[in-house]
PDB file of N, CA, C and O in Angstrom:
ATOM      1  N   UNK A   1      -2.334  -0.706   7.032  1.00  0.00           N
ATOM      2  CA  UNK A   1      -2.614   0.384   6.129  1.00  0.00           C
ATOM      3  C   UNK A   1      -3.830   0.041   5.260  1.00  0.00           C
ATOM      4  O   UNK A   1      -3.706  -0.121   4.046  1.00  0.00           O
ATOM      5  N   UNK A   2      -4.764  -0.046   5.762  1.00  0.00           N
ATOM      6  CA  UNK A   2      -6.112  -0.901   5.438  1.00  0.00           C
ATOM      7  C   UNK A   2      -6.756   0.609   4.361  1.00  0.00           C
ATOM      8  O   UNK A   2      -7.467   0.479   3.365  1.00  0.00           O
ATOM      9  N   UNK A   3      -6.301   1.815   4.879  1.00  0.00           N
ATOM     10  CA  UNK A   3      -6.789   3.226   3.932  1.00  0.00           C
ATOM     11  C   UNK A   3      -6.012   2.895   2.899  1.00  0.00           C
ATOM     12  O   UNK A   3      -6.582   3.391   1.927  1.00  0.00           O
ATOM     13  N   UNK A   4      -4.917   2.278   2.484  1.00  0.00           N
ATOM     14  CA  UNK A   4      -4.504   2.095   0.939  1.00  0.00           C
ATOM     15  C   UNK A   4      -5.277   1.086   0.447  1.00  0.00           C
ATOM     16  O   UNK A   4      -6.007   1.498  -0.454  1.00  0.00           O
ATOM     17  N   UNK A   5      -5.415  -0.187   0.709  1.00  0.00           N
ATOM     18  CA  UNK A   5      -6.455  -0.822   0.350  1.00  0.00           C
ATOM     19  C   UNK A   5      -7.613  -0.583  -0.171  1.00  0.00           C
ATOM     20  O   UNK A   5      -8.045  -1.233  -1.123  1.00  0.00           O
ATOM     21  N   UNK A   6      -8.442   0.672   0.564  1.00  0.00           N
ATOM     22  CA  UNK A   6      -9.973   0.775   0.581  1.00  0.00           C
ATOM     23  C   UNK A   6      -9.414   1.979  -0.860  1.00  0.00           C
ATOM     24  O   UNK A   6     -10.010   1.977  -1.938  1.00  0.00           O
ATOM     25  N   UNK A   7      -8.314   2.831  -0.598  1.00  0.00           N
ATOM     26  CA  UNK A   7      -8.461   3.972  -1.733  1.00  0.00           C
ATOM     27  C   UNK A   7      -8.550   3.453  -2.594  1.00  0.00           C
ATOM     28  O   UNK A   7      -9.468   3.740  -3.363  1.00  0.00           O
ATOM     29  N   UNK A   8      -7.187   1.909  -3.054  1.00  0.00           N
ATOM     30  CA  UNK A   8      -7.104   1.666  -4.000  1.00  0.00           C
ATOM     31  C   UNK A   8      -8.590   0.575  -4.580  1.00  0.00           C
ATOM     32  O   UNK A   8      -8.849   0.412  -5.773  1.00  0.00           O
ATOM     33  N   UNK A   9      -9.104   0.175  -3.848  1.00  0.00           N
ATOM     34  CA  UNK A   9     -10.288  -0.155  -3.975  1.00  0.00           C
ATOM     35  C   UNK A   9     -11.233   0.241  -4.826  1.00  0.00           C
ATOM     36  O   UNK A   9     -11.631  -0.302  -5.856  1.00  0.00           O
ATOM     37  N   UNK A  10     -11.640   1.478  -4.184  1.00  0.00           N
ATOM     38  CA  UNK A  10     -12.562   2.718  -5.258  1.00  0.00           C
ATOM     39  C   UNK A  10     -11.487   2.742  -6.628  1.00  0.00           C
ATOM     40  O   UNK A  10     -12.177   2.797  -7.646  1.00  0.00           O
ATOM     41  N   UNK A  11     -10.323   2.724  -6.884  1.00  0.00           N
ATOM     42  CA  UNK A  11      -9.915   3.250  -7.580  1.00  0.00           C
ATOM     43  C   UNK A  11      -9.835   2.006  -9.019  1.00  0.00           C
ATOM     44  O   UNK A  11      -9.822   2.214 -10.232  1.00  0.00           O
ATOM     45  N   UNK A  12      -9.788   0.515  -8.105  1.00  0.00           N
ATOM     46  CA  UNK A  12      -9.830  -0.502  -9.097  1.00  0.00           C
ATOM     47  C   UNK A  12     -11.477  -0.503  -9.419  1.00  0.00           C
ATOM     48  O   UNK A  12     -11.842  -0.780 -10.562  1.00  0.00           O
ATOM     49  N   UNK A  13     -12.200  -0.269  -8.653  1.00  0.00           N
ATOM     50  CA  UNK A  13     -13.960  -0.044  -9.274  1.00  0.00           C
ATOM     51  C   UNK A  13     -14.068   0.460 -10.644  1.00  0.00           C
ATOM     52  O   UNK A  13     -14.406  -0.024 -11.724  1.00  0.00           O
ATOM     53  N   UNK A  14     -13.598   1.791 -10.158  1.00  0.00           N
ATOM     54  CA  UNK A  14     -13.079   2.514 -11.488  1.00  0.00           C
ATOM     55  C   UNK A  14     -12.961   2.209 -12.962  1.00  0.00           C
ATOM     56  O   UNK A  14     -13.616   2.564 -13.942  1.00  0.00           O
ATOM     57  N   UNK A  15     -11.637   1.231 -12.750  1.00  0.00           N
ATOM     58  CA  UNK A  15     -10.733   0.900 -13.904  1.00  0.00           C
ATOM     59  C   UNK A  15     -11.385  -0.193 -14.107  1.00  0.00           C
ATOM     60  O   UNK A  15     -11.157  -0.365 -15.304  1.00  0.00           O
ATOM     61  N   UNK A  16     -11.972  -0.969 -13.813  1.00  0.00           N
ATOM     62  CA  UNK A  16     -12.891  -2.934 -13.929  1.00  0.00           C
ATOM     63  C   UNK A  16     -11.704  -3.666 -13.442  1.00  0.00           C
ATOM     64  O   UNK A  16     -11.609  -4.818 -13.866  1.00  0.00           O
ATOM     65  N   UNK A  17     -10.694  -3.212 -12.571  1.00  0.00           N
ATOM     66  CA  UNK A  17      -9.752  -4.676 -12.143  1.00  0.00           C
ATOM     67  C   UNK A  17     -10.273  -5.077 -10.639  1.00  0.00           C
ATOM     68  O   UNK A  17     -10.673  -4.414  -9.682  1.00  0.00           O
ATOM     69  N   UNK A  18     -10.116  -6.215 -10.840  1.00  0.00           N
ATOM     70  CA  UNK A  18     -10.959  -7.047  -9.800  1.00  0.00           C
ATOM     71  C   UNK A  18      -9.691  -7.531  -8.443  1.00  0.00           C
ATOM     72  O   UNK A  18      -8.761  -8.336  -8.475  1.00  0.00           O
ATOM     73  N   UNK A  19     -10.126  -6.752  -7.507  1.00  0.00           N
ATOM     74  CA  UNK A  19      -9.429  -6.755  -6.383  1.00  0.00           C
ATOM     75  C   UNK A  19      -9.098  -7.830  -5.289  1.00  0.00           C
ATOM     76  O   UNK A  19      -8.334  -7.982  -4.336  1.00  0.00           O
ATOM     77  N   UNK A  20     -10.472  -8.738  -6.204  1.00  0.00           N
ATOM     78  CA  UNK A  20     -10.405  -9.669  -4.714  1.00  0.00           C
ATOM     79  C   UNK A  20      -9.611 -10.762  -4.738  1.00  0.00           C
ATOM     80  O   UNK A  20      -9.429 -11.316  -5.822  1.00  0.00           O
ATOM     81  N   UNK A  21      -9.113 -11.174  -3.783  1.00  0.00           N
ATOM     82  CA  UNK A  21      -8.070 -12.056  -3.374  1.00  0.00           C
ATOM     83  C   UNK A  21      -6.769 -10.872  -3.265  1.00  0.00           C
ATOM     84  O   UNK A  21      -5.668 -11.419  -3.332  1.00  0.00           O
ATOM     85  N   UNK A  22      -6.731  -9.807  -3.156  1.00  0.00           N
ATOM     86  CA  UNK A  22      -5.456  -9.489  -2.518  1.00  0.00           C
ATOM     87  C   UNK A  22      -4.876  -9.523  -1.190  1.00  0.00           C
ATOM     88  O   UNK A  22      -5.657  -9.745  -0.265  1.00  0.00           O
ATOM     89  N   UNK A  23      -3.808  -9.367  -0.958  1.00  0.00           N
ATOM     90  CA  UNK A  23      -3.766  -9.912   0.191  1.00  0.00           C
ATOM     91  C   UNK A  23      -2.516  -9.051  -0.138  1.00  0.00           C
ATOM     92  O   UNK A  23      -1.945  -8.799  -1.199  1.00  0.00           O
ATOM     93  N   UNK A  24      -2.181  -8.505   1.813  1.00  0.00           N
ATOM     94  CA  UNK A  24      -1.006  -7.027   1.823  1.00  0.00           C
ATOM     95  C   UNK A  24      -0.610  -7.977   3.517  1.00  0.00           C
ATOM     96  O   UNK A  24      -1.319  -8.664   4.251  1.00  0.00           O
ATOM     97  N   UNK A  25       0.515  -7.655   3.565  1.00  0.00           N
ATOM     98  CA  UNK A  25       1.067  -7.660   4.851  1.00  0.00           C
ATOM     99  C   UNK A  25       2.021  -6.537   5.570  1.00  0.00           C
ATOM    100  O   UNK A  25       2.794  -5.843   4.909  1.00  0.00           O
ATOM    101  N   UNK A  26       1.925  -6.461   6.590  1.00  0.00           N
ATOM    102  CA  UNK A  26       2.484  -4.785   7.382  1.00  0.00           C
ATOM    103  C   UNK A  26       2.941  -5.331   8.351  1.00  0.00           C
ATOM    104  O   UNK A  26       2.401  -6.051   9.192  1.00  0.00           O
ATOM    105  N   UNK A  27       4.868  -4.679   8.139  1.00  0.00           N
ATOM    106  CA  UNK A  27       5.891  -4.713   8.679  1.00  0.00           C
ATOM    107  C   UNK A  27       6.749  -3.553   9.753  1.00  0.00           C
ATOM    108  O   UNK A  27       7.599  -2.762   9.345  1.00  0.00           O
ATOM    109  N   UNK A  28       6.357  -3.662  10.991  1.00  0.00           N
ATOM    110  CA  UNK A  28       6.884  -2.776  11.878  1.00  0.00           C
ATOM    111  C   UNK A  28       7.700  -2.320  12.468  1.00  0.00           C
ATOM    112  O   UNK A  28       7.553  -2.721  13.623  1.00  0.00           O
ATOM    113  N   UNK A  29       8.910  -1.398  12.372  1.00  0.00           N
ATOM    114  CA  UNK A  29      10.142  -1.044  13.114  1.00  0.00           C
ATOM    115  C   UNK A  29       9.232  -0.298  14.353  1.00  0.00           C
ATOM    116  O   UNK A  29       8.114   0.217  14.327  1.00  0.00           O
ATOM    117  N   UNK A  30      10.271  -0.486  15.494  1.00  0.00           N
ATOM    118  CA  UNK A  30      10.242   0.565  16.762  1.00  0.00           C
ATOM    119  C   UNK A  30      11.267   0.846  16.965  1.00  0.00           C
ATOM    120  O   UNK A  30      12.189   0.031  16.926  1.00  0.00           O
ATOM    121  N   UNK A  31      11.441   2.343  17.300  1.00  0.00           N
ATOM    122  CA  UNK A  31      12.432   2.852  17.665  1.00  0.00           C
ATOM    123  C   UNK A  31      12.698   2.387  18.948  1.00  0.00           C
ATOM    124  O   UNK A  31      11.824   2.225  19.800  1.00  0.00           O
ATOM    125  N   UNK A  32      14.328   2.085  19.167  1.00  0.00           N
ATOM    126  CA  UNK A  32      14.961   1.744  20.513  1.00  0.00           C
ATOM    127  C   UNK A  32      15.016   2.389  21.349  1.00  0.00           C
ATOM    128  O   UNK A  32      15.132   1.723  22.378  1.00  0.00           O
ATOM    129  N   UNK A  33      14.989   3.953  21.611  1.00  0.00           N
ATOM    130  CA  UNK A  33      14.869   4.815  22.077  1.00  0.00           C
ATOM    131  C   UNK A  33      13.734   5.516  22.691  1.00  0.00           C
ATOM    132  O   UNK A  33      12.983   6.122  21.928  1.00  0.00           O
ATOM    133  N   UNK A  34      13.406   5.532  24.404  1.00  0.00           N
ATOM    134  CA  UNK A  34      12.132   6.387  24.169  1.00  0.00           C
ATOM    135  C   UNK A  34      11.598   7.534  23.930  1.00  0.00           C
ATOM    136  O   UNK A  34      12.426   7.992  24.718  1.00  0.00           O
ATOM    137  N   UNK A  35      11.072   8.355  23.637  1.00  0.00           N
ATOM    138  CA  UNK A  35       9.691   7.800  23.563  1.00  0.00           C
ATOM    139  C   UNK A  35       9.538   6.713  22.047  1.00  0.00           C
ATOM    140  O   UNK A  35       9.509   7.043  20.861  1.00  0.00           O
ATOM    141  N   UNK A  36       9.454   5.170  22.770  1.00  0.00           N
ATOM    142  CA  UNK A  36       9.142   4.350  21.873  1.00  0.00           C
ATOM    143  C   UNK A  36       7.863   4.905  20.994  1.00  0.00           C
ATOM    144  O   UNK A  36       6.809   5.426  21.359  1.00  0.00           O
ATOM    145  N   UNK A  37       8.510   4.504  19.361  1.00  0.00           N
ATOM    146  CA  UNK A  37       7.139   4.675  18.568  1.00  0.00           C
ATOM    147  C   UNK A  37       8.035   4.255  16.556  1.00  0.00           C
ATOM    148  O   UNK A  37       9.200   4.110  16.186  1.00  0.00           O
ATOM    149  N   UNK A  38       6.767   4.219  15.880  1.00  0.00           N
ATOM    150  CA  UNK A  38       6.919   3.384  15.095  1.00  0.00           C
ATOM    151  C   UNK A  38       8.015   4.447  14.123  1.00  0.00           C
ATOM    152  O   UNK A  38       7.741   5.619  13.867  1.00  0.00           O
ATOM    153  N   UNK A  39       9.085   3.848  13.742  1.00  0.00           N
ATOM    154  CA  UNK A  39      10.162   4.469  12.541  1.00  0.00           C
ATOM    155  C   UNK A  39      10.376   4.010  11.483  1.00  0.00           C
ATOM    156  O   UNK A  39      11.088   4.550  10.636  1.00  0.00           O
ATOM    157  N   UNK A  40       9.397   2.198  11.265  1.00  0.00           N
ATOM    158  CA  UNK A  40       9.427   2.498   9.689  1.00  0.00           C
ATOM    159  C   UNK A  40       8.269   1.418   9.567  1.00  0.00           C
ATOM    160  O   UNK A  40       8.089   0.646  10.510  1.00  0.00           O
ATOM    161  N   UNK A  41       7.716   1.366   8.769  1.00  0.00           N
ATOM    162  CA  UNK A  41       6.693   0.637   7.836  1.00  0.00           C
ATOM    163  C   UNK A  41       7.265  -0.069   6.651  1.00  0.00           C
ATOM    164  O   UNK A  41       8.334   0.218   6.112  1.00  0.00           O
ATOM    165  N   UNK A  42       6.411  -1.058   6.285  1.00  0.00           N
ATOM    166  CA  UNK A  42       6.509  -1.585   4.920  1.00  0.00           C
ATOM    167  C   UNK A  42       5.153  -2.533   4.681  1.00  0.00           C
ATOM    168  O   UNK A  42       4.826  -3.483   5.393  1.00  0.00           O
ATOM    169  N   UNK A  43       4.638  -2.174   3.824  1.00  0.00           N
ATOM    170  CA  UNK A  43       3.209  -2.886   3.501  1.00  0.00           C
ATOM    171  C   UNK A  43       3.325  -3.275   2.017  1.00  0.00           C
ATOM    172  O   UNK A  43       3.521  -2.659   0.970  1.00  0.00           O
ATOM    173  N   UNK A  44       3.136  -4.470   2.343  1.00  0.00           N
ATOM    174  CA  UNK A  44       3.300  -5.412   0.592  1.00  0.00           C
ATOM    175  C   UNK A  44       2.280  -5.525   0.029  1.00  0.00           C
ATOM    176  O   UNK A  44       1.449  -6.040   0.777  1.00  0.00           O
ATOM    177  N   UNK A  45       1.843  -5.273  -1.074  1.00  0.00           N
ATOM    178  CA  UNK A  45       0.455  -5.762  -1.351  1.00  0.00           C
ATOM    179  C   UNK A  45       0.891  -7.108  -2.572  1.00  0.00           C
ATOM    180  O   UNK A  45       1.254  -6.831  -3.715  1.00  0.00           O
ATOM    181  N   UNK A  46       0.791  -8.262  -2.157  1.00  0.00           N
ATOM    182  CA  UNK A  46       0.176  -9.400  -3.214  1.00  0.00           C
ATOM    183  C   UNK A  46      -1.048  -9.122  -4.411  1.00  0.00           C
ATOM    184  O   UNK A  46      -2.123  -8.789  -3.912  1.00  0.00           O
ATOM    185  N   UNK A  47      -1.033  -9.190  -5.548  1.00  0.00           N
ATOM    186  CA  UNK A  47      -2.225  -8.804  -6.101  1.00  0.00           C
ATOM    187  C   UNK A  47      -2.763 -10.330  -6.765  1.00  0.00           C
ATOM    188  O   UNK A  47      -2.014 -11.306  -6.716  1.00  0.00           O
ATOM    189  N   UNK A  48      -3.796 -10.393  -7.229  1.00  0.00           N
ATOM    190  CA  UNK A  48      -4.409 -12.155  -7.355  1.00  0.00           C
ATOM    191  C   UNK A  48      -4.151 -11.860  -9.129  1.00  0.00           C
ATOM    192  O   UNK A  48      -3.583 -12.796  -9.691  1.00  0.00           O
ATOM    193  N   UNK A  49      -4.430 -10.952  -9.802  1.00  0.00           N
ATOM    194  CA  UNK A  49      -4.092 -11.046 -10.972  1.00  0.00           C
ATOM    195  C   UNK A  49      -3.273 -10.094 -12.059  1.00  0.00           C
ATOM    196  O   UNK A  49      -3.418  -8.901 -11.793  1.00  0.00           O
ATOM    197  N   UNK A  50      -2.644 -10.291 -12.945  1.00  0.00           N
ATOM    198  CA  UNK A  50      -2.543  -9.357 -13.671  1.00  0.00           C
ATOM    199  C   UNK A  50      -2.797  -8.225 -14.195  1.00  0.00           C
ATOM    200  O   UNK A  50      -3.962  -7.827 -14.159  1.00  0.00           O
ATOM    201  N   UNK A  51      -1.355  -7.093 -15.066  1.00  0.00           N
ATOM    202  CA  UNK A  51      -2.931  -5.891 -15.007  1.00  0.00           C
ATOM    203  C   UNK A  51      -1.617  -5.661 -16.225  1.00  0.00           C
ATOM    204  O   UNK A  51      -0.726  -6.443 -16.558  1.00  0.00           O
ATOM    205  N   UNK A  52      -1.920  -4.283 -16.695  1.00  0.00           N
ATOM    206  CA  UNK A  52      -1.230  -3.368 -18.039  1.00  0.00           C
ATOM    207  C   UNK A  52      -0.643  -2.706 -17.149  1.00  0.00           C
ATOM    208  O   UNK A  52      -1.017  -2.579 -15.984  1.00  0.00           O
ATOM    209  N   UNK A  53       0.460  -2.173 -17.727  1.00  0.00           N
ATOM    210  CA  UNK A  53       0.888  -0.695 -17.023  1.00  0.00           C
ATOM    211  C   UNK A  53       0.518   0.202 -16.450  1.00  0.00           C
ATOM    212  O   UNK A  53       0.900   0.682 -15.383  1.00  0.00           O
ATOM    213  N   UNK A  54      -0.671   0.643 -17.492  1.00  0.00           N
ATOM    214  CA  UNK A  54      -1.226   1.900 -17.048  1.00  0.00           C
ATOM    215  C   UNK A  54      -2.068   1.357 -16.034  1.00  0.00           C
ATOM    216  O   UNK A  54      -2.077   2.162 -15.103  1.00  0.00           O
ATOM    217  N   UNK A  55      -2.909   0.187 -15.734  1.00  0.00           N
ATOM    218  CA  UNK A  55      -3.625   0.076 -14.627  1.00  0.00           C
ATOM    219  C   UNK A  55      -3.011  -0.346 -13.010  1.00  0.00           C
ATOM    220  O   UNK A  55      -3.554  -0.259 -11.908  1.00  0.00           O
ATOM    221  N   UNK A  56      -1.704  -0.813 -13.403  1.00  0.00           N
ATOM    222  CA  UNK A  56      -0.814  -1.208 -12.462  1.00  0.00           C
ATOM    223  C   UNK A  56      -0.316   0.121 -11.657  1.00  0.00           C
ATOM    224  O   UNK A  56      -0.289   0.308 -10.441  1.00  0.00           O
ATOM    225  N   UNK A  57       0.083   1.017 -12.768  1.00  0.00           N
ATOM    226  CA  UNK A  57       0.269   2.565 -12.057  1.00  0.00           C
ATOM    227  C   UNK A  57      -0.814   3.245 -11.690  1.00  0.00           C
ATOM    228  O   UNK A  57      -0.535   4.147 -10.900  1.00  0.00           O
ATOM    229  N   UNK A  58      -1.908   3.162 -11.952  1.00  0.00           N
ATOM    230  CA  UNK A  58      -2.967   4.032 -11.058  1.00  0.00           C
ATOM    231  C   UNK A  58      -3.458   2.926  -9.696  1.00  0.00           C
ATOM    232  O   UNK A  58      -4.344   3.313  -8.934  1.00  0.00           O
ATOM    233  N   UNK A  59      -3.059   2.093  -9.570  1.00  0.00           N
ATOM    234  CA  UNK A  59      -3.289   1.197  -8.423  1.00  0.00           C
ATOM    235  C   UNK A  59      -2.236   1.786  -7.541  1.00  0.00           C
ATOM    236  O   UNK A  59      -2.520   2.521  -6.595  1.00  0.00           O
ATOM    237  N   UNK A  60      -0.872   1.410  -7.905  1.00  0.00           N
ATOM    238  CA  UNK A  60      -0.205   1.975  -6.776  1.00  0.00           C
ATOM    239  C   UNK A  60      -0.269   3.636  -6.623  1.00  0.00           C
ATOM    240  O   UNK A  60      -0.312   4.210  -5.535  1.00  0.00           O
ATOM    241  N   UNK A  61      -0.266   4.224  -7.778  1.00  0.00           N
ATOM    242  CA  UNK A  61      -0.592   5.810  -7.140  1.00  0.00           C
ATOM    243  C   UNK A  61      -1.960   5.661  -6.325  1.00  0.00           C
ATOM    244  O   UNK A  61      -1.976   6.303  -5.274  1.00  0.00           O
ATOM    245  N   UNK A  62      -2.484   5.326  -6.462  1.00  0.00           N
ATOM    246  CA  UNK A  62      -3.566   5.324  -5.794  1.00  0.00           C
ATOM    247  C   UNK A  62      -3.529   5.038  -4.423  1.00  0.00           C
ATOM    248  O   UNK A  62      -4.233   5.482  -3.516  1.00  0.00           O
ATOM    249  N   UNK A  63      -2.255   3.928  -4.394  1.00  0.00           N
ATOM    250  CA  UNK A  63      -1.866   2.979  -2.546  1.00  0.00           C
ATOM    251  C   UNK A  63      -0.997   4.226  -2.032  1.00  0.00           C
ATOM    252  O   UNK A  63      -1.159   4.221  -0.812  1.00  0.00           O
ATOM    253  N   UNK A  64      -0.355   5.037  -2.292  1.00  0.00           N
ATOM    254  CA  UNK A  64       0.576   5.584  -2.189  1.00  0.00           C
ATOM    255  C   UNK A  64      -0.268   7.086  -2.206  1.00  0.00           C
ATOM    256  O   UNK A  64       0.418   7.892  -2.834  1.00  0.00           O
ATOM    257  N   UNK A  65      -1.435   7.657  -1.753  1.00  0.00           N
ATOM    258  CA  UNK A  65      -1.916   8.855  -1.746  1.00  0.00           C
ATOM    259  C   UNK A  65      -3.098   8.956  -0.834  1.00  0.00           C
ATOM    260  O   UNK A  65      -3.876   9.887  -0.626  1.00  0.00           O
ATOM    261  N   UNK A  66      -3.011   7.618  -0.297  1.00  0.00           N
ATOM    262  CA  UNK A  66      -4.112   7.660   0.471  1.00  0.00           C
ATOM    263  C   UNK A  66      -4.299   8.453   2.303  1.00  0.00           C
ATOM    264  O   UNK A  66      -3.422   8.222   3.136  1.00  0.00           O
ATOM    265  N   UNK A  67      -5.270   9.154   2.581  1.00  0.00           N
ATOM    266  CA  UNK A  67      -4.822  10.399   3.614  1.00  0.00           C
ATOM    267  C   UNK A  67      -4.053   9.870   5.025  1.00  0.00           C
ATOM    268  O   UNK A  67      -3.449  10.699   5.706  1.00  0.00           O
ATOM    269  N   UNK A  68      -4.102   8.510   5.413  1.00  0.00           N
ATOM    270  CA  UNK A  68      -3.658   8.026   6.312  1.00  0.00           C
ATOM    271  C   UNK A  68      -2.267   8.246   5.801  1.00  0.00           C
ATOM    272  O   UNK A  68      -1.710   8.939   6.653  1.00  0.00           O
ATOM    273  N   UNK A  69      -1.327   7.957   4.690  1.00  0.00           N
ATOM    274  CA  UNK A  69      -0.445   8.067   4.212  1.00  0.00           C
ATOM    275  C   UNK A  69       0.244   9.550   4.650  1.00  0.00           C
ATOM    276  O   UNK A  69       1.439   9.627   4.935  1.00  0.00           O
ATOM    277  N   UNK A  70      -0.486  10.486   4.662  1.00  0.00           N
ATOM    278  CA  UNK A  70      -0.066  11.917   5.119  1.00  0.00           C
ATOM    279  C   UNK A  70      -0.312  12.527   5.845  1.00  0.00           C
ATOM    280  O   UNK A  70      -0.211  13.752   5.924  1.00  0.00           O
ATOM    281  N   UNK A  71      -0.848  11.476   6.823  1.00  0.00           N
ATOM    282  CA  UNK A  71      -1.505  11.594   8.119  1.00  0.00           C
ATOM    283  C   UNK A  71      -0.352  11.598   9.277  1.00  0.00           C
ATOM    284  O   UNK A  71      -0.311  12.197  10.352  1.00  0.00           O
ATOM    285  N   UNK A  72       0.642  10.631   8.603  1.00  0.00           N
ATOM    286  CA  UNK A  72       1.590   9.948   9.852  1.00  0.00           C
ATOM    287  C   UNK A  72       2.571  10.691   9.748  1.00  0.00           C
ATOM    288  O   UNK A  72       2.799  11.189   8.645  1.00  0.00           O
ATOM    289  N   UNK A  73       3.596  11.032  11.085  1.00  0.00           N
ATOM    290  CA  UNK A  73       4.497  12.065  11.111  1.00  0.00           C
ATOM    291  C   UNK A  73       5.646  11.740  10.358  1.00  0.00           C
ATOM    292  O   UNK A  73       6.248  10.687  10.571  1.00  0.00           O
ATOM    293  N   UNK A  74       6.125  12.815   9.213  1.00  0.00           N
ATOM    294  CA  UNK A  74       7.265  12.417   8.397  1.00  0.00           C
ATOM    295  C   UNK A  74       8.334  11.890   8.633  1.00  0.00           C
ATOM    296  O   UNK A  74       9.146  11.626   7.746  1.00  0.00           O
ATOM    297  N   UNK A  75       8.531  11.623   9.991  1.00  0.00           N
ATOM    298  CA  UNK A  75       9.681  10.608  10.440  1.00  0.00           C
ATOM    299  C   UNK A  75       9.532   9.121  10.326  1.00  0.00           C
ATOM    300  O   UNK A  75      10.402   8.310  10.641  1.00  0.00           O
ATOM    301  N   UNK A  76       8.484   8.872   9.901  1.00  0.00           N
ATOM    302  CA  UNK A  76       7.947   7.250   9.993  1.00  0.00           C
ATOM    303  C   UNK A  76       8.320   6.951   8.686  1.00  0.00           C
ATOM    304  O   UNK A  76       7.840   7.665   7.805  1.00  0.00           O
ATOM    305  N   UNK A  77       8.997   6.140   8.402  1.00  0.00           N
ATOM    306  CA  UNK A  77       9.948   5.511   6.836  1.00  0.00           C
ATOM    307  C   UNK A  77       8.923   4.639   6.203  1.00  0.00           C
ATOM    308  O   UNK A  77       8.695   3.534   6.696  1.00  0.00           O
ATOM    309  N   UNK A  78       8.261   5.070   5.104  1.00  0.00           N
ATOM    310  CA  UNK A  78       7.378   4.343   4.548  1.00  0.00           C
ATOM    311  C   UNK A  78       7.593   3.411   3.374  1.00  0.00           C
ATOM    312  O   UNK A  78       7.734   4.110   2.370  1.00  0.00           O
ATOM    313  N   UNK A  79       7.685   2.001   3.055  1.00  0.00           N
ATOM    314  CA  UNK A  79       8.270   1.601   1.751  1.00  0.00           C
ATOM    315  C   UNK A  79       7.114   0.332   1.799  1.00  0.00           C
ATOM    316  O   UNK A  79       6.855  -0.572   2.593  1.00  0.00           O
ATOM    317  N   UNK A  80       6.454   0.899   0.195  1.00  0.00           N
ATOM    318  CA  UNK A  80       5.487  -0.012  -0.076  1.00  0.00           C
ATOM    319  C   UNK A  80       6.169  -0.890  -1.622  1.00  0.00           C
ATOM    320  O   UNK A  80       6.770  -0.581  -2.651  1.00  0.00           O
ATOM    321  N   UNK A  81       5.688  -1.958  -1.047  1.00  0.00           N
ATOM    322  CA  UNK A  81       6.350  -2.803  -2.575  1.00  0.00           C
ATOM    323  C   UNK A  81       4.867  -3.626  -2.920  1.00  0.00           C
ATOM    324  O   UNK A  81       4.066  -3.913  -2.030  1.00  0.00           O
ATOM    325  N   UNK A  82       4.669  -3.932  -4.294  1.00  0.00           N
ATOM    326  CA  UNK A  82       3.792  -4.311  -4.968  1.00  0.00           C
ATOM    327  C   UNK A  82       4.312  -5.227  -5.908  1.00  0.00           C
ATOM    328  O   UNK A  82       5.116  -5.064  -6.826  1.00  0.00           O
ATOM    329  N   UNK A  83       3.669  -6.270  -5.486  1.00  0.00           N
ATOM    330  CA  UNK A  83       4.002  -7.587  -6.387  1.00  0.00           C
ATOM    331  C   UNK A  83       2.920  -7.996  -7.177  1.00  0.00           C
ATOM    332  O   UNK A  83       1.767  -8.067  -6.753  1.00  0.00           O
ATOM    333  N   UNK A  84       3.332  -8.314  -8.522  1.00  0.00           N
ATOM    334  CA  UNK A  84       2.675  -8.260  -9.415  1.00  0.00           C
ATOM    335  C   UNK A  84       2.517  -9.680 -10.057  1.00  0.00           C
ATOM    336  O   UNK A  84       3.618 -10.088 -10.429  1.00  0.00           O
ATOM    337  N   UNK A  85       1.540 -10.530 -10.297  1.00  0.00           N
ATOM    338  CA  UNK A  85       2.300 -12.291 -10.640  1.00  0.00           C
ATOM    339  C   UNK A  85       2.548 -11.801 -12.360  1.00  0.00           C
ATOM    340  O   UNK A  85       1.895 -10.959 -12.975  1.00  0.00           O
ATOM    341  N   UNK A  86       3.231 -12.291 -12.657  1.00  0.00           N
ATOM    342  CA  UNK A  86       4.171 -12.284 -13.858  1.00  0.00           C
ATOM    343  C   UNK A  86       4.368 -11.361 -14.155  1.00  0.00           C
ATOM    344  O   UNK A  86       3.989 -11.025 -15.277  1.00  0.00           O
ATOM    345  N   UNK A  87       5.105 -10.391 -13.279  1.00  0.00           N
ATOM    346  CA  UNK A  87       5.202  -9.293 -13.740  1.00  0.00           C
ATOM    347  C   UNK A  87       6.549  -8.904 -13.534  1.00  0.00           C
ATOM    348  O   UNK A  87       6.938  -7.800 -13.915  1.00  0.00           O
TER     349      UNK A  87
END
């Protein structure tokens, strides 16, 4: 989910939080059934530093609106978690 990344990208430009060193990993279900195809997702994003509330919530609204996001057919189970260090 490399389009949440890049949205939230522009979106930390924005705000001055500094993106680099994040690091996300993406987790794949397949359905057992054919026609095989993907039934759930989960993409973590690691973040390298701290942030406030309010910048922490326009990051993930931001991961969470991106068009690939509403691109994929509503049967695909999407759960993004965001880890925050001391948070």
């Amino acid at each position: 989910m490399t389009c949440m990344a890049t949205i939230m990208g522009i979106q930390a430009r924005t705000i001055g939080y500094d993106l680099a060193g994040l690091k996300m990993e993406v987790h794949k279900d397949m359905t057992a059934a054919p026609p095989r195809r993907i039934a759930r997702l989960e993409v973590i994003f690691n973040f390298p530093h701290t942030a406030d509330e309010t910048t922490r919530m326009r990051l993930q609204r931001a991961a969470e609106t991106c068009p690939v996001h509403y691109s994929l057919n509503p049967d695909v189970s999407i759960r993004t978690i965001f880890k925050w260090p001391n948070a």
